[in-house]
Structure formats: structure tokens, C-alpha cells
C-alpha positions in Angstrom: -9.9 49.5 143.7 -7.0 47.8 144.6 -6.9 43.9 143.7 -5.2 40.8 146.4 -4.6 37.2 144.7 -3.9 34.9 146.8 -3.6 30.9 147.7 -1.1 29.6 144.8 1.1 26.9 146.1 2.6 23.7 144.6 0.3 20.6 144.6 0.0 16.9 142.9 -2.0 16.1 139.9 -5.4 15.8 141.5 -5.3 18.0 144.3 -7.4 21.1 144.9 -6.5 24.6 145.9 -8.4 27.6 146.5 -7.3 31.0 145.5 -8.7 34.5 146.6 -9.4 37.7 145.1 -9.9 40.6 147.9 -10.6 44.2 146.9 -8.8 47.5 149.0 -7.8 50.9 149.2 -9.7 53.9 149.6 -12.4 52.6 147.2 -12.0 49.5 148.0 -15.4 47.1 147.9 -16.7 45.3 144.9 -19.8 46.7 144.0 -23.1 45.6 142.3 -21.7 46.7 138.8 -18.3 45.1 139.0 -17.0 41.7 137.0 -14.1 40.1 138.5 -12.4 37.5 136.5 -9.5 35.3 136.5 -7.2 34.3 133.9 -4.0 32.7 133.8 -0.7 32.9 132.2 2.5 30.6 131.2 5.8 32.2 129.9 5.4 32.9 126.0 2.2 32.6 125.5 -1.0 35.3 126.0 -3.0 35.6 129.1 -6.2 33.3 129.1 -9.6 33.4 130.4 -10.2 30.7 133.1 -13.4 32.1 134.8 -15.4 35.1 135.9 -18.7 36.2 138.4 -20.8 38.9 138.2 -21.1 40.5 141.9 -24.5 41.3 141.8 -24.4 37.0 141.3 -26.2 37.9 137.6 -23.7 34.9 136.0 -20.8 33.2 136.3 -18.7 32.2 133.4 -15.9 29.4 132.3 -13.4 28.2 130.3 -14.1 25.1 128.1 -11.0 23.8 129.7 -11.8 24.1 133.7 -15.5 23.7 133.4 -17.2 21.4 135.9 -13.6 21.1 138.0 -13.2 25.0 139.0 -15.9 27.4 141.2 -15.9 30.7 141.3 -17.9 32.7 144.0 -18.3 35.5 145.8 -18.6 36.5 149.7 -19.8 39.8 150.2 -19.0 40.3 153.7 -15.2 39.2 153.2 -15.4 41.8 150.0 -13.7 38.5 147.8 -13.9 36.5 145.1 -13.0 33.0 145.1 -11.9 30.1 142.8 -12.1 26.8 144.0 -9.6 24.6 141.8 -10.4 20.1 141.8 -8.8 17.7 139.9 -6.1 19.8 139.3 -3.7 19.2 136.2 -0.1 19.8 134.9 -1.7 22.0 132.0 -3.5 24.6 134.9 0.1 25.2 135.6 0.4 29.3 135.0 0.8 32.4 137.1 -3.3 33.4 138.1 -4.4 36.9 138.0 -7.5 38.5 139.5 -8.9 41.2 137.6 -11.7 43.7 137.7 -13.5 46.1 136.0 -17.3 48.0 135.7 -20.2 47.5 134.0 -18.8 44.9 131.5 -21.2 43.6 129.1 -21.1 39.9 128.3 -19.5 39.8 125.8 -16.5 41.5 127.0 -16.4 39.2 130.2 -13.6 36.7 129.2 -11.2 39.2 127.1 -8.5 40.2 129.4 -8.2 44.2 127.6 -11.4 44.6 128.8 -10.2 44.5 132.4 -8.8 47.7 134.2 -8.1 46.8 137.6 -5.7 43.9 138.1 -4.4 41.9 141.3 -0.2 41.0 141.5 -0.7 37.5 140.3 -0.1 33.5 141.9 1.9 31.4 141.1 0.0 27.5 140.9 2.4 24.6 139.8 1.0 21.2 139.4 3.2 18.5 139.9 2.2 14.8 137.6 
């Protein structure tokens, strides 16, 4: 399956944005036993959790740090995974990546290795 991050942009301290994960290519739907996740990245340092959904809607998982201001879900028909962003700071400031991979058990759900199938990243800059 072939990954699509979109919906990075430049905004102020505060703002929202919402980015999008869309699966394509030949194989190209999310199915029951997929994870999709999304972690984040600044220059220098490694990449970092920030959230991930089940698409059979079994769980959802967050970060310590973007709990209760970011959303991830999932519409089936549009075959993407979403992640709503509020109150947006400085420190979310990092290039996001989508990624996804099969029948990940919990545990393994916020370690980026665990991942195989990966989107091209977005950039998100947050102004103060």
C-alpha cells in the first residue's frame, strides 16, 4: 500500500490544521488489520510517536504531549486517516509522517521500526 500525507501548512500559535493520510496503488485500501500512525520529526533528533488508530476502530492511541488537543480518525469510504491538530504550538513544529503496517500488536503501536509502509511526509511550522 502506497501512503499520501497531506495538509501541513504554516499557522499561529493556537490555530488548528488537519492533515490526511490516504492509502493507493494496486493494493491500495486500509484494511481491518492495518495500524496507521503518525509521528513527527525535527532535524537532529529521532522520529516520535504523536498518534495512531486501529481501522477496524479497536483503539486509538496518543502521545502524552498532544493528548486532548489532537484527533485521529478514520473514514472508510475516503480510504484515509485523519489528524485533527487544536491549540497548536511552536514545539509540534516537525515534518509529519503517516505510516502503516499489519497486524501490529499494542505494544508495537507507537515504535516507529515497527512500521513498514510510510507516506512522503508534511511539513507543519507553528509560528509564536
Amino acid at each position: 500500500v502506497q501512503l499520501q500525507a497531506s495538509g501541513g501548512g504554516l499557522v499561529q500559535a493556537g490555530d488548528s490544521l488537519r492533515l490526511s493520510c490516504a492509502a493507493s496503488g494496486p493494493s491500495g485500501r486500509f484494511s481491518m488489520r492495518f495500524t496507521v500512525g503518525w509521528f513527527r520529526q525535527v532535524p537532529g533528533k529521532e522520529r516520535e510517536f504523536v498518534s495512531a488508530i486501529r481501522w477496524s476502530g479497536a483503539g486509538t492511541w496518543y502521545a502524552d504531549s498532544v493528548k486532548g488537543r489532537f484527533t485521529i480518525s478514520r473514514d472508510s469510504a475516503k480510504n484515509t486517516v485523519y489528524l485533527q491538530m487544536n491549540a497548536l504550538e511552536p514545539e509540534d513544529t516537525a515534518v509529519y509522517y503517516c505510516a502503516a503496517d499489519l497486524n501490529l500488536i499494542n505494544s508495537a503501536v507507537r515504535s516507529h521500526d515497527q512500521y513498514d509502509y510510510w507516506g512522503q511526509g508534511t511539513l507543519v511550522t507553528v509560528s509564536s
